[in-house]
C-alpha positions as a printed NumPy array, in Angstrom:
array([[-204.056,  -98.998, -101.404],
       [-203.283, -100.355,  -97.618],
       [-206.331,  -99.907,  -95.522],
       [-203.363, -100.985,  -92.397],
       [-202.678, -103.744,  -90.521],
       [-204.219, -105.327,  -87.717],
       [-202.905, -103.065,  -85.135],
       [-204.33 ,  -99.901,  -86.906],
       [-207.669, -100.927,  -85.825],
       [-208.322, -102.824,  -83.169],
       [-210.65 , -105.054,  -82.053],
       [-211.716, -104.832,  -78.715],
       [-215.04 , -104.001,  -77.918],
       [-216.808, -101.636,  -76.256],
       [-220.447, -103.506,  -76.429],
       [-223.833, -101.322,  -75.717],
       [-226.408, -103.308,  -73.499],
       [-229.465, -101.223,  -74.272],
       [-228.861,  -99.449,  -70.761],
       [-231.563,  -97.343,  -71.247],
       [-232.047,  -93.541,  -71.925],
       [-234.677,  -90.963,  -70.52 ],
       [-237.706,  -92.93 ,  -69.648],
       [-237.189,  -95.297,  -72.719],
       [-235.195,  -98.456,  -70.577],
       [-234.941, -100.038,  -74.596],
       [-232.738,  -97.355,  -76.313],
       [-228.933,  -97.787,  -76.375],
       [-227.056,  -95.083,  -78.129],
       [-223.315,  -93.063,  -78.069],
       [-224.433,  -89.528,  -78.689],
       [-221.113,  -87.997,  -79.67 ],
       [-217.618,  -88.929,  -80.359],
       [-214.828,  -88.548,  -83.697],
       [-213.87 ,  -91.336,  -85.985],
       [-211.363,  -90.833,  -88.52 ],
       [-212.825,  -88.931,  -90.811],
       [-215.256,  -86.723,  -88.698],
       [-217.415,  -87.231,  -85.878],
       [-220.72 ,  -89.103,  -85.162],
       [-223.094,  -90.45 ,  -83.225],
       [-225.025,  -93.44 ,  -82.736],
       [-228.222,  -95.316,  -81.618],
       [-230.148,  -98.275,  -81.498],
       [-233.637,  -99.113,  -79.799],
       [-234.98 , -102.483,  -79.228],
       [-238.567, -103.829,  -80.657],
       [-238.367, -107.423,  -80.483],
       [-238.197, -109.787,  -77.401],
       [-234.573, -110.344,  -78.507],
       [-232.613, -107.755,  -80.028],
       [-231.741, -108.751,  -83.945],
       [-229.865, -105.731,  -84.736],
       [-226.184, -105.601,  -84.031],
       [-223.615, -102.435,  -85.411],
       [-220.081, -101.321,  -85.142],
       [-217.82 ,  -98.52 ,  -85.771],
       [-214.113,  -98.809,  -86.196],
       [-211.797,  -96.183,  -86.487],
       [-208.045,  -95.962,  -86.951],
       [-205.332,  -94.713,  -88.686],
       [-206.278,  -95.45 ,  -92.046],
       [-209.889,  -95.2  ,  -91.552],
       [-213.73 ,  -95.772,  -91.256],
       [-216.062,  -98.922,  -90.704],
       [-219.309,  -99.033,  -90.188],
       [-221.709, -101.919,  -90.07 ],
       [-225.364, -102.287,  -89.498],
       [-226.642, -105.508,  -89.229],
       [-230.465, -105.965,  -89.181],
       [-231.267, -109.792,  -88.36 ],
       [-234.342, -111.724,  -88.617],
       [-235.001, -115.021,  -86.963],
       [-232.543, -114.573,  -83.996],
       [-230.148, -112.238,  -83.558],
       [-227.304, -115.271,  -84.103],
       [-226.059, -114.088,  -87.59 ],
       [-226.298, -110.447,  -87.161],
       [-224.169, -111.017,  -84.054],
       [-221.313, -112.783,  -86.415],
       [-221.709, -110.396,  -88.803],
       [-220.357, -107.952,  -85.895],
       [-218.112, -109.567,  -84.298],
       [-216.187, -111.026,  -87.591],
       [-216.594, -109.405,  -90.772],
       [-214.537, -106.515,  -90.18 ],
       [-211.956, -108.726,  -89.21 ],
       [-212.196, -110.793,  -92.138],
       [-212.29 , -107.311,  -94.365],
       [-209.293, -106.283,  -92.67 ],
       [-207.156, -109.124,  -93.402],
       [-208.125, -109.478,  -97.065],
       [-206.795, -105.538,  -96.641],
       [-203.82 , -106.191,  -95.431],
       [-202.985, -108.186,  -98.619],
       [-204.592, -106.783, -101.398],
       [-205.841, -102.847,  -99.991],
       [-209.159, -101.339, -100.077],
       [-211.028, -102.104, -102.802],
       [-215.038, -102.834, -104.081],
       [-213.918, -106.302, -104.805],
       [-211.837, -106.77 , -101.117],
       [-214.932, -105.369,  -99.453],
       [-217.006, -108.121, -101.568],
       [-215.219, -110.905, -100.705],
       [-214.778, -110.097,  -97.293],
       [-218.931, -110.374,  -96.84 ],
       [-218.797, -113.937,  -99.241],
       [-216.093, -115.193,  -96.951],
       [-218.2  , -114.067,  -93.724],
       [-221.537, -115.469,  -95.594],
       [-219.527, -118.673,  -96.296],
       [-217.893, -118.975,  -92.93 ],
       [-221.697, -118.767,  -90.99 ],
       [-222.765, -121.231,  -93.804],
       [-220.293, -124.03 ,  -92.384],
       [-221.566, -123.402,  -88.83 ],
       [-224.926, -124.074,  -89.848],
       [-223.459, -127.403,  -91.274],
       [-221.848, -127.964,  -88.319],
       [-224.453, -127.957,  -85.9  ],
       [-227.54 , -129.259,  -87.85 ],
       [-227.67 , -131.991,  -85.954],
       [-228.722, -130.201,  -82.479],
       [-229.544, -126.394,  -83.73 ],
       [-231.327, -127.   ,  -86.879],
       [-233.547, -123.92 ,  -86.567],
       [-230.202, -122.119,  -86.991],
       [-230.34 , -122.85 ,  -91.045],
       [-233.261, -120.171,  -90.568],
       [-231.5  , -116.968,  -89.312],
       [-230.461, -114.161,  -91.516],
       [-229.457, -111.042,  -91.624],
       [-229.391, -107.849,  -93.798],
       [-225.632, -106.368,  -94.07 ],
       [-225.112, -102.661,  -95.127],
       [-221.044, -101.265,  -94.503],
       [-219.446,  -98.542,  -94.92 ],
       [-215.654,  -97.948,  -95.346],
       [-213.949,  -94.502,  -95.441],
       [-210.634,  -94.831,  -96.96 ],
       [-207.855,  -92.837,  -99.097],
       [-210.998,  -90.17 ,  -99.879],
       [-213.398,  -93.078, -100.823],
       [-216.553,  -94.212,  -99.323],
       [-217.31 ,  -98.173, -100.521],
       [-220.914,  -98.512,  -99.106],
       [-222.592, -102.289,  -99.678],
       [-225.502, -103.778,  -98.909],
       [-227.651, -106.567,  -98.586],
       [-231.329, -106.558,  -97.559],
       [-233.392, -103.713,  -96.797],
       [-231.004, -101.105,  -94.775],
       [-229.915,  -97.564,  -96.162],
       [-227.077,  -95.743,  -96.7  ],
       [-227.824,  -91.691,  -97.01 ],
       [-225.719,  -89.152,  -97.784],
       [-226.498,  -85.964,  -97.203],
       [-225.341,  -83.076,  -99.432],
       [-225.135,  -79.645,  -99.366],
       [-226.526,  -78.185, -103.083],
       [-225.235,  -74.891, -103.052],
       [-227.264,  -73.794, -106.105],
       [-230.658,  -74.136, -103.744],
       [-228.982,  -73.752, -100.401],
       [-230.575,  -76.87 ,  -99.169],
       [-229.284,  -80.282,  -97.801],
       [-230.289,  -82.952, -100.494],
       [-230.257,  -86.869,  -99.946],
       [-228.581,  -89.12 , -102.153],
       [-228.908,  -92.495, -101.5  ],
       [-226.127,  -94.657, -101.636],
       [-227.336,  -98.411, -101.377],
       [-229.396, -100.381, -103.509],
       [-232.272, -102.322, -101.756],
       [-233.279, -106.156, -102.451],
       [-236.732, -105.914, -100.88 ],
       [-239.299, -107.469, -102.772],
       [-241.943, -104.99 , -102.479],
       [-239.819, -103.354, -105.323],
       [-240.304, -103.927, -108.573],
       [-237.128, -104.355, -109.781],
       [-236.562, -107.117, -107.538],
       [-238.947, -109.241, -108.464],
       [-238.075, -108.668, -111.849],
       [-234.8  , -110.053, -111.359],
       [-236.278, -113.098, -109.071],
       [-238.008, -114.204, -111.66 ],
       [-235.054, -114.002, -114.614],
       [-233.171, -115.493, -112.185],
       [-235.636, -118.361, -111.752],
       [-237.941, -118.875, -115.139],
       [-239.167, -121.649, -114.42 ],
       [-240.989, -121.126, -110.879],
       [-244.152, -118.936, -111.039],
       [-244.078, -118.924, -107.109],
       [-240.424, -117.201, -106.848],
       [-242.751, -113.905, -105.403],
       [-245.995, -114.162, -103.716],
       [-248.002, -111.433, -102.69 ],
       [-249.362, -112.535,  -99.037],
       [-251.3  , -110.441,  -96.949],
       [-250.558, -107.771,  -98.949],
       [-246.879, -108.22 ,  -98.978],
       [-244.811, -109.355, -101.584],
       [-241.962, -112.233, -100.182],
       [-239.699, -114.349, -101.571],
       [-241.13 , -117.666, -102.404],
       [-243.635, -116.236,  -99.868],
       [-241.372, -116.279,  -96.912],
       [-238.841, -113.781,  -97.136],
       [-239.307, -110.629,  -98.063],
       [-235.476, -109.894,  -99.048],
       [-233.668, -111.135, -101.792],
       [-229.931, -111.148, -100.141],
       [-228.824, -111.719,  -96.95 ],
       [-226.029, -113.356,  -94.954],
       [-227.144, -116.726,  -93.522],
       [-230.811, -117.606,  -94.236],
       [-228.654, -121.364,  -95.55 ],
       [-232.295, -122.866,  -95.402],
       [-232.786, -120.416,  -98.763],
       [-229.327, -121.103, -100.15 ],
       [-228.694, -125.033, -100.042],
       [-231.488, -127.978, -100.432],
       [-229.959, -129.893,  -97.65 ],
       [-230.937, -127.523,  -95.135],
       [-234.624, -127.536,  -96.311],
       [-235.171, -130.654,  -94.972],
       [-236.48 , -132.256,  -91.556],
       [-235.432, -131.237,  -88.762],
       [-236.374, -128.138,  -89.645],
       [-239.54 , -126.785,  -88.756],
       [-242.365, -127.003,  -91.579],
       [-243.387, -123.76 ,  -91.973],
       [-239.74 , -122.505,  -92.886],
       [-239.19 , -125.34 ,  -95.777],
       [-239.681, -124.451,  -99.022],
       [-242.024, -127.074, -100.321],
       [-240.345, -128.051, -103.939],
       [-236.502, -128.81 , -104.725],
       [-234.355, -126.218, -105.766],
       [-231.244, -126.066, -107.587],
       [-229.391, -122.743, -107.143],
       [-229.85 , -120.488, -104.088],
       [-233.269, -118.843, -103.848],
       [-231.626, -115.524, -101.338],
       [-228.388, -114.828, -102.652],
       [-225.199, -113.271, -100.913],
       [-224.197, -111.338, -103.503],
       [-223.966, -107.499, -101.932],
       [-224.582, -104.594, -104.116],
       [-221.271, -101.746, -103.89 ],
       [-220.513,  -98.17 , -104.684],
       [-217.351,  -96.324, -104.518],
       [-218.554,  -92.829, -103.965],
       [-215.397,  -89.999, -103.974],
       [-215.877,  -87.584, -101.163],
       [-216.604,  -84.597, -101.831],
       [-216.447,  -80.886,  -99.714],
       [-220.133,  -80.517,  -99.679],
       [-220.87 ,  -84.184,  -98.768],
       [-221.707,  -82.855,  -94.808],
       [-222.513,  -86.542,  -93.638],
       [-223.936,  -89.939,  -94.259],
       [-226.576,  -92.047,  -92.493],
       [-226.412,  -95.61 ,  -91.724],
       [-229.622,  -97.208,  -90.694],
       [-231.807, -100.389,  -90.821],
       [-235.29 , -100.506,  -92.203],
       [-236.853,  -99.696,  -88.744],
       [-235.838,  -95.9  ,  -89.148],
       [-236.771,  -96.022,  -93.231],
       [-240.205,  -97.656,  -92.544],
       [-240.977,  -94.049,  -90.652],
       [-239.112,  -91.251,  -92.155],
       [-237.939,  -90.444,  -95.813],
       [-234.424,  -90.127,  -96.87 ],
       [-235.259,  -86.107,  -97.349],
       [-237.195,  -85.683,  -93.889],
       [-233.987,  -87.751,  -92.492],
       [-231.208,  -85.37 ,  -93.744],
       [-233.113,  -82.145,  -93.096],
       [-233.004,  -83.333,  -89.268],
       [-229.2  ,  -84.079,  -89.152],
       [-228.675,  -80.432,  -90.841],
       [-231.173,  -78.883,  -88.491],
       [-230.363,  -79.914,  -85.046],
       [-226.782,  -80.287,  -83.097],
       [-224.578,  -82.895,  -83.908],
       [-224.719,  -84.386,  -80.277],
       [-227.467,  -86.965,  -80.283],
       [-228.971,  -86.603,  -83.485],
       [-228.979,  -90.576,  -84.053],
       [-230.924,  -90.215,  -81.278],
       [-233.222,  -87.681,  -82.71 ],
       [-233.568,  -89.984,  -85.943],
       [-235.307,  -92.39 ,  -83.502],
       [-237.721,  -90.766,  -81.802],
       [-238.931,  -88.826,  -84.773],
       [-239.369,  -91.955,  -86.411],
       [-241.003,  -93.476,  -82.962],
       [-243.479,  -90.612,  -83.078],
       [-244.502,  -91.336,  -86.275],
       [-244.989,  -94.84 ,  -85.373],
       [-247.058,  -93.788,  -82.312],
       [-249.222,  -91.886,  -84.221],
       [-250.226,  -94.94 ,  -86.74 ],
       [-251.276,  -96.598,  -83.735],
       [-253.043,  -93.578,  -82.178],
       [-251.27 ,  -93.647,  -79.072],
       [-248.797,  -91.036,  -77.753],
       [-245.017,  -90.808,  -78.244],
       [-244.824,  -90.727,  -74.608],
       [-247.162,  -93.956,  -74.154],
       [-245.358,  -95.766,  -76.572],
       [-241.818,  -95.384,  -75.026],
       [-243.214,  -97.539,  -71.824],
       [-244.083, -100.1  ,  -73.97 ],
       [-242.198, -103.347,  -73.084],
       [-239.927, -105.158,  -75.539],
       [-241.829, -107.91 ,  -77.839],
       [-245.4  , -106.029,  -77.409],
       [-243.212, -102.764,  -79.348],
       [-242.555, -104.947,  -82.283],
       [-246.205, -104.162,  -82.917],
       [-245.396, -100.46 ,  -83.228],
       [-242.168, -100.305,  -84.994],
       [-239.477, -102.741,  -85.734],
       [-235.515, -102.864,  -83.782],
       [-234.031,  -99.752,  -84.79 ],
       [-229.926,  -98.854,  -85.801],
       [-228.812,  -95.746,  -86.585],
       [-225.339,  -94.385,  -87.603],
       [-224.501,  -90.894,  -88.565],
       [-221.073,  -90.262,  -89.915],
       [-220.79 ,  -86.142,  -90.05 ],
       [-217.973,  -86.045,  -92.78 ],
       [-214.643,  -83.605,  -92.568],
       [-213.407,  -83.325,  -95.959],
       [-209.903,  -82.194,  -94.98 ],
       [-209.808,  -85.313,  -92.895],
       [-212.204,  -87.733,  -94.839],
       [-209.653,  -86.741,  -98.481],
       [-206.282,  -88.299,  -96.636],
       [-204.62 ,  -91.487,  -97.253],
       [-204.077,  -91.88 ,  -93.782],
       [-205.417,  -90.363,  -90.411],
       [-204.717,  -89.07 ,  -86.935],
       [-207.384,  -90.412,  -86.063],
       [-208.866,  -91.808,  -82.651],
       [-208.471,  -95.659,  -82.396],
       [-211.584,  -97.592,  -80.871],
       [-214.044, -100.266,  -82.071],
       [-217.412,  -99.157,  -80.232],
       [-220.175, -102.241,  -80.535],
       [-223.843, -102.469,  -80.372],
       [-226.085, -105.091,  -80.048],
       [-226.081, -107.293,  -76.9  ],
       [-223.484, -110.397,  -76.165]])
């Protein structure tokens, strides 16, 4: 199936600079606009001193991309991630179509490509063996959505159930946070022989007690032994040899058929889930207009945030970037509202724009 060529879905960038909205001078967002197979709207609000979250959408004649990139350690790989996977998925595309395996090799290749960078510039920018990034992507094509992920973000549809009248979540990514047991049961099947693959510190369980995700893109200080080395900084080494990678790049994938009461899908890093539930998130894009609802998403989940902390929501949104990491992490969100007569098509007449987020 041909996802299109190159021209289909461009590549030039309309980049959001956290400009600022209301009396919050760290939220970016597009409230409104149509992609191929609907409409949606989109946000982001910075935590950290420097922004680690990047996102796209691209829309075009044969579909629907969406990528939310949640870094950790800089923003350098999440900022990749942006600005060349798509491009990389698009070309494997053009020669083989849309498929679960294109879209998988499309995030190795990426994975791969940042790896050789790292390699590259060891020498002066060893700290950049260190940077990672969770990677969750959706594609609409042909009447399929291919979500896949890596790390912590979520992918949430939102369906109608006609038999209770209600909007129902189902989620469509699979997690590789250690906190989950499942996780660490694989960790340690995939590594018998090392009783310190999870730690529980400070009440958290990590990854060889660094990390608290299992997959990534980048993180090569996790993946090859020669970047756990001096010059690297001592607290990011792992302290025995390893063998095989400890974080994988191996992304988990669905192919989910569309269907008419599938009424729209959320897109969001871990900021948004560490707040709100998948069911309090999709009874808030059913409730309230379209028009700013990623938007919405945010502050409900800011408000919740405020209130751990006992201060108020509108305290809290005057709070400058680096002191608001300790209230909630860098926040993406991406709501896709769903048109079944549009989202079933092969192909689309469909606006053509790649809209960016995440600073240069």
């Amino acid at each position: 199936m041909k996802m299109g060529n190159c021209c289909s879905w461009p590549l030039k960038a309309e980049i959001g600079t956290g400009a600022g909205v209301g009396t919050d001078a760290l939220l970016w967002c597009r409230d409104a606009g149509e992609h191929a197979a609907g409409e949606f709207s989109m946000a982001m609000v910075q935590a950290n001193s420097i922004l680690e979250d990047a996102s796209q959408i691209e829309s075009g004649n044969h579909g629907t991309f969406v990528g939310v990139y949640d870094g950790h350690n800089g923003p350098e790989v999440s900022r990749y991630l942006r600005d060349n996977l798509f491009q990389n998925l698009q070309d494997l595309v053009s020669e083989e179509g849309m498929s679960v395996e294109v879209l998988r090799k499309s995030i190795l290749l990426t994975d791969d490509e940042f790896l050789s960078i790292v390699e590259k510039q060891w020498s002066v920018m060893p700290q950049l063996a260190a940077v990672g990034s969770c990677c969750l992507t959706g594609v609409i094509s042909g009447g399929i959505l291919y979500v896949a992920n890596l790390g912590d973000s979520r992918a949430v549809l939102g369906r109608f159930d006609g038999d209770i009248r209600e909007i129902v979540p189902i989620q469509l990514s699979t997690e590789h946070n250690a906190c989950q047991e499942s996780v660490r049961k694989e960790l340690r099947l995939l590594h018998p022989d090392d009783p310190n693959i999870v730690v529980l510190k400070h009440k958290v369980w990590r990854v060889k007690g660094i990390i608290q995700i299992s997959r990534s893109i980048g993180d090569a200080y996790l993946k090859k032994i020669e970047f756990n080395r001096e010059p690297l900084i001592p607290k990011l080494r792992v302290s025995k040899s390893f063998d095989k990678p400890i974080v994988i790049s191996e992304p988990s994938i669905v192919a989910h058929k569309i269907r008419p009461t599938d009424h729209f899908v959320i897109f969001a890093s871990d900021g948004l889930w560490d707040h709100i539930s998948n069911q309090e998130a999709v009874n808030i894009v059913q409730k309230y207009p379209r028009k700013g609802i990623s938007r919405r998403l945010i502050k409900a989940a800011q408000k919740i945030a405020a209130r751990k902390r006992e201060v108020r929501y509108v305290d809290l949104k005057s709070v400058d970037r680096g002191i608001r990491r300790h209230f909630h992490d860098d926040m993406t969100v991406i709501v896709l509202f769903l048109d079944y007569s549009l989202a079933s098509k092969g192909s689309y007449s469909a606006p053509v724009f790649s809209l960016k987020g995440g600073k240069e």
